[in-house]
C-alpha positions as CSV (number, residue, x, y, z in Angstrom):
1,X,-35.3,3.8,8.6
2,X,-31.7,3.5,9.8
3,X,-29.7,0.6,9.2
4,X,-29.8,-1.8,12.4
5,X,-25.7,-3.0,12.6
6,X,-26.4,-6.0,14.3
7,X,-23.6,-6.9,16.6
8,X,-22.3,-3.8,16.8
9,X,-25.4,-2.0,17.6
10,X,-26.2,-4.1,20.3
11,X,-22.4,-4.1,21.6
12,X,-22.8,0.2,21.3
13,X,-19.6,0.2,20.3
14,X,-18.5,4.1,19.5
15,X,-17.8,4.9,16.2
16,X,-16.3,7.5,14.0
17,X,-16.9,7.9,10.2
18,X,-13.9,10.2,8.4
19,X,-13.6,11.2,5.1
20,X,-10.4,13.0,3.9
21,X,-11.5,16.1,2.2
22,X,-9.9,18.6,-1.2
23,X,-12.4,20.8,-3.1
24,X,-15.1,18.3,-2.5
25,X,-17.2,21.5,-2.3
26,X,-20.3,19.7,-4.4
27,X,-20.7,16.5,-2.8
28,X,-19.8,17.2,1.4
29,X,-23.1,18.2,2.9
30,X,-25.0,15.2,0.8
31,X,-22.0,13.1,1.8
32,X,-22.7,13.9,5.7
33,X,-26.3,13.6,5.5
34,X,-26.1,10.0,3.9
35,X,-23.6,9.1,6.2
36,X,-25.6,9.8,9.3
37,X,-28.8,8.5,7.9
38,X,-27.2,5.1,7.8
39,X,-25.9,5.8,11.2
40,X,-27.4,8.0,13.4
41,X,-25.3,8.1,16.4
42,X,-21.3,7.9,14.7
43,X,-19.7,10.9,14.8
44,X,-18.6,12.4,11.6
45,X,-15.1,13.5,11.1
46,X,-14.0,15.2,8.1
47,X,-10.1,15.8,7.5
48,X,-10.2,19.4,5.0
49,X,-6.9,20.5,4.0
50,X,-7.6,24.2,3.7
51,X,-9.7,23.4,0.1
52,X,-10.1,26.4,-1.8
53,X,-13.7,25.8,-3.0
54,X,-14.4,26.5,0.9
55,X,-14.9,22.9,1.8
56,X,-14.6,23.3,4.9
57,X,-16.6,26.2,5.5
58,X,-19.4,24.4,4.5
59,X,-18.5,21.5,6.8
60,X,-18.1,24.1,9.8
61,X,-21.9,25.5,9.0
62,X,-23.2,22.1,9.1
63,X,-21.3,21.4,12.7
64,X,-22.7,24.7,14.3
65,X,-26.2,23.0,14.3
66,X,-25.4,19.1,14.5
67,X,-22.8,17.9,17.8
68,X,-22.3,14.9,15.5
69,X,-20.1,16.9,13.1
70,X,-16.5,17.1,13.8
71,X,-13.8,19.4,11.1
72,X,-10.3,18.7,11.1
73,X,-8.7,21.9,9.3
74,X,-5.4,20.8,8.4
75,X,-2.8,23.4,6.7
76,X,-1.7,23.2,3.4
77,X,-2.5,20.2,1.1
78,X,-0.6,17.2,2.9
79,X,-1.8,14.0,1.3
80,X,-4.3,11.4,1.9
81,X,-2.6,8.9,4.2
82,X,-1.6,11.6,6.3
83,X,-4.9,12.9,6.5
84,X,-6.3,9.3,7.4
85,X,-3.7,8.7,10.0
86,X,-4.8,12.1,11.4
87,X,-8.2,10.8,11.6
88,X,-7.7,7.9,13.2
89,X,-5.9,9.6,15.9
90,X,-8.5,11.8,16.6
91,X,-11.4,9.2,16.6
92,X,-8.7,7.9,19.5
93,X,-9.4,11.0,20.9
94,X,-12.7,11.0,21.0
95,X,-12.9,7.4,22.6
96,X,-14.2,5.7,19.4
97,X,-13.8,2.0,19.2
98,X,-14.0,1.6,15.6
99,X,-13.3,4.1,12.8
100,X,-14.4,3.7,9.1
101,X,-13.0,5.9,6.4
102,X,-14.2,6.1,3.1
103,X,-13.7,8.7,0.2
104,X,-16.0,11.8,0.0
105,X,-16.9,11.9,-4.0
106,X,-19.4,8.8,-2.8
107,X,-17.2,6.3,-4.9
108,X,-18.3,4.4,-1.7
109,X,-21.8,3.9,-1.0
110,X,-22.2,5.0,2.7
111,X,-25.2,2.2,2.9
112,X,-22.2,-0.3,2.7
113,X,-20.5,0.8,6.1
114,X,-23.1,-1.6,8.5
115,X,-21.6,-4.6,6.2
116,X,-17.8,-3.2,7.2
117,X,-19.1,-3.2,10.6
118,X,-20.7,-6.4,10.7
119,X,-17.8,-7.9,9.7
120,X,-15.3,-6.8,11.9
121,X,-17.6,-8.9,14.6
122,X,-17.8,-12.3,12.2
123,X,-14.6,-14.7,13.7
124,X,-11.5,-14.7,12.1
125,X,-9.7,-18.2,11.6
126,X,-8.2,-18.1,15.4
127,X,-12.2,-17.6,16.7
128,X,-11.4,-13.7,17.3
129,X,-13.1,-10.8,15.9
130,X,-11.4,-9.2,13.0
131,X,-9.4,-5.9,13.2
132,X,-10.1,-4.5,9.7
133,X,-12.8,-4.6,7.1
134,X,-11.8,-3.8,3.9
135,X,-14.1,-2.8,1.2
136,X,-13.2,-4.5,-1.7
137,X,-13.9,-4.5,-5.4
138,X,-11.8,-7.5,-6.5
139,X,-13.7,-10.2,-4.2
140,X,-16.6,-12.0,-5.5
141,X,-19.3,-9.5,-5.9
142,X,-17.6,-6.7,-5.4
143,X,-17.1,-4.4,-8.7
144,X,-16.1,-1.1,-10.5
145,X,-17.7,1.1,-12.3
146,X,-17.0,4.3,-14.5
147,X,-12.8,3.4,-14.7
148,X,-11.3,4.0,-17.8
149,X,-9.1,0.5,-19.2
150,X,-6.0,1.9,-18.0
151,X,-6.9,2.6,-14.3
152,X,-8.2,-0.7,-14.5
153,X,-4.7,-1.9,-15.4
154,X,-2.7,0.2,-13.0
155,X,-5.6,-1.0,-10.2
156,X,-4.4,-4.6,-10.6
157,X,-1.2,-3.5,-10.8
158,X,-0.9,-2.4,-7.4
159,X,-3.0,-4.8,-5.5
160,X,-1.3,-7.6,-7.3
161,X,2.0,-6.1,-6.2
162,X,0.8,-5.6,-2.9
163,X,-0.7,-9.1,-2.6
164,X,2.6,-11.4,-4.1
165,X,5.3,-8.9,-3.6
166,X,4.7,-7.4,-0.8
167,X,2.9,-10.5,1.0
168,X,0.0,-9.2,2.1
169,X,-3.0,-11.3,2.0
170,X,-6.0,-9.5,0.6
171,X,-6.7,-9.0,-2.6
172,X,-7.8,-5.4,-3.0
173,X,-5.2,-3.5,-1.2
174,X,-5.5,0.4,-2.6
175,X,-9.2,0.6,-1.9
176,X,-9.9,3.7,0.8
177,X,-13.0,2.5,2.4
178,X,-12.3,0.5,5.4
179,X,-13.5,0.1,8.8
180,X,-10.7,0.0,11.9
181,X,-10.7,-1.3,15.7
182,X,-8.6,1.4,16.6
183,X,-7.4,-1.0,19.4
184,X,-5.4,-2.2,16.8
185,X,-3.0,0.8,16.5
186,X,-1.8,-0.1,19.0
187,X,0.4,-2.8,17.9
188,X,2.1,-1.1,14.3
189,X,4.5,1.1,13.6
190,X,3.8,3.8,11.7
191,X,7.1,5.4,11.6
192,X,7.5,7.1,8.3
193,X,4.4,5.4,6.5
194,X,3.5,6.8,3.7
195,X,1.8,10.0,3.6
196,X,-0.2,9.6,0.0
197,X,-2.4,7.3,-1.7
198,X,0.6,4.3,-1.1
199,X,-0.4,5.0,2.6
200,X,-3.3,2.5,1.8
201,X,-0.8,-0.2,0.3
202,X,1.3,1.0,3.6
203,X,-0.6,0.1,6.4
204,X,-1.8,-3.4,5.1
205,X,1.9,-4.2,5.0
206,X,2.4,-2.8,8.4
207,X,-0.9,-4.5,9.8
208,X,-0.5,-7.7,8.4
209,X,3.5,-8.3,10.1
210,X,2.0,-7.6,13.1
211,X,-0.6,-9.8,13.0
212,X,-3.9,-8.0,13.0
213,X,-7.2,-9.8,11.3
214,X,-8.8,-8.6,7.6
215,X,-11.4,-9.8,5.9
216,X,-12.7,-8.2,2.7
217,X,-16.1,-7.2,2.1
218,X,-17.4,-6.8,-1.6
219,X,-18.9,-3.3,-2.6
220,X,-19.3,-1.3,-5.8
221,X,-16.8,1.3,-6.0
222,X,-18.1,4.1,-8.8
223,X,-16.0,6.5,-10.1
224,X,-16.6,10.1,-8.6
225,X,-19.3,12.5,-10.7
226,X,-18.4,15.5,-9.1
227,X,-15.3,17.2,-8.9
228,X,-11.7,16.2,-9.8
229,X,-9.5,13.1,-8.8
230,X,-6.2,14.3,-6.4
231,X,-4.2,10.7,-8.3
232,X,-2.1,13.1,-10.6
233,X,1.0,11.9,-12.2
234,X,3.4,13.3,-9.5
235,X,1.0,11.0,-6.8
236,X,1.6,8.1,-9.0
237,X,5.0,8.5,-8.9
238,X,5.8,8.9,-5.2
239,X,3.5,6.1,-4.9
240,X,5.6,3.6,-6.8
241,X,8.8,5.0,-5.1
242,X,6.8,4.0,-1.7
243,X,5.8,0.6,-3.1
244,X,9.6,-0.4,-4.0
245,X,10.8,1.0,-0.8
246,X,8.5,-1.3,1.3
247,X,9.3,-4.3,-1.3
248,X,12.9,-3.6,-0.2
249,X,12.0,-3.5,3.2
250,X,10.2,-7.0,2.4
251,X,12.7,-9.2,0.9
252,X,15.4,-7.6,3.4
253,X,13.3,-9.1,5.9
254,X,13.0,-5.7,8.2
């Protein structure tokens, strides 16, 4: 049976469920079909930047026969934050209240989403509702699987960076599964935000000087079986140039 969502099913808030999408050829039409047997009535947005291993084409069939089914065909490979942000904008478009992204190798269980959900409606400290949920691994209960020692390292890494440098108060800030109010958008900036895998790192920072309301919720992220991770060297790189450049922007108080 489907997940019940508990106060957001009974609320019937709208929501969108994206997944960014590169040669994910081998895993997209399981990925959809988990996705809307946890929940039924989301639309399903997937973000394909022209993947050779005809991604999207798959993703198109699948839409012809299910309204729920939404492709994005982007040009050109153009990185993950961008392809989030895109997302987000278009779940704006289609009048969704919430958004949830999440990767589309299932390193994030789709069964977890209704927990993402149910927390954005738990109270924050000031009594309101929270305005992100993020999926963590580095929270009590929450866990990794599959990672090699070093991506382990460079994990903590980042999200230590992220939480002491950078000032961000969560402790798993470079996970991509995370459920949005898109209400929220409306107070950030995203002028220039980073357009790869720092856009995760990014729009913490962004979110948390403006004031919107995490919470973290534990899950088991497990490293993909199928297909090839996009974090290459050249990715790392630009992502550590991104990370300074907001620490600079930090400390400079801007």
């Amino acid at each position: 049976m489907p997940a019940e969502i508990g106060p957001v099913h009974q609320a019937s808030l709208k929501i969108v469920v994206q997944t960014a999408t590169f040669n994910e050829a081998a895993s997209i039409a399981s990925l959809l079909t988990s996705i809307g047997d946890v929940l039924p009535s989301a639309r399903i947005l997937v973000i394909d930047d022209e993947s050779p291993d005809g991604t999207g084409t798959i993703v198109t069939g699948i839409a012809a026969t299910n309204p729920q089914i939404h492709l994005l065909q982007r040009h050109g490979q153009r990185g993950l934050g961008s392809a989030i942000l895109d997302g987000l904008h278009y779940a704006r478009d289609l009048k969704a209240d919430i958004s949830v992204y999440l990767d589309a190798d299932f390193s994030h269980d789709p069964a977890d989403i209704p927990r993402l959900l149910d927390a954005l409606q738990s109270a924050a400290p000031n009594d309101a509702p929270y305005d992100i949920a993020i999926g963590s691994r580095r929270v009590p209960g929450g866990r990794t699987l599959g990672w090699p020692p070093t991506r382990h390292l460079a994990s903590w890494l980042v999200c230590s960076f992220t939480r002491w440098i950078l000032g961000v108060p969560v402790k798993d800030a470079s996970g991509g599964f995370r459920a949005i109010r898109l209400t929220c958008l409306d107070n950030l900036d995203l002028t220039g935000i980073a357009e790869g895998y720092a856009f995760q790192e990014d729009f913490l920072w962004r979110a948390h000087r403006a004031g919107v309301r995490m919470i973290e919720v534990p899950i088991t992220f497990t490293n993909r079986t199928e297909g090839n991770s996009k974090a290459d060297f050249a990715e790392m790189l630009r992502s550590v140039a991104a990370l300074l450049r907001i620490a600079w922007k930090t400390w400079l108080g801007h």
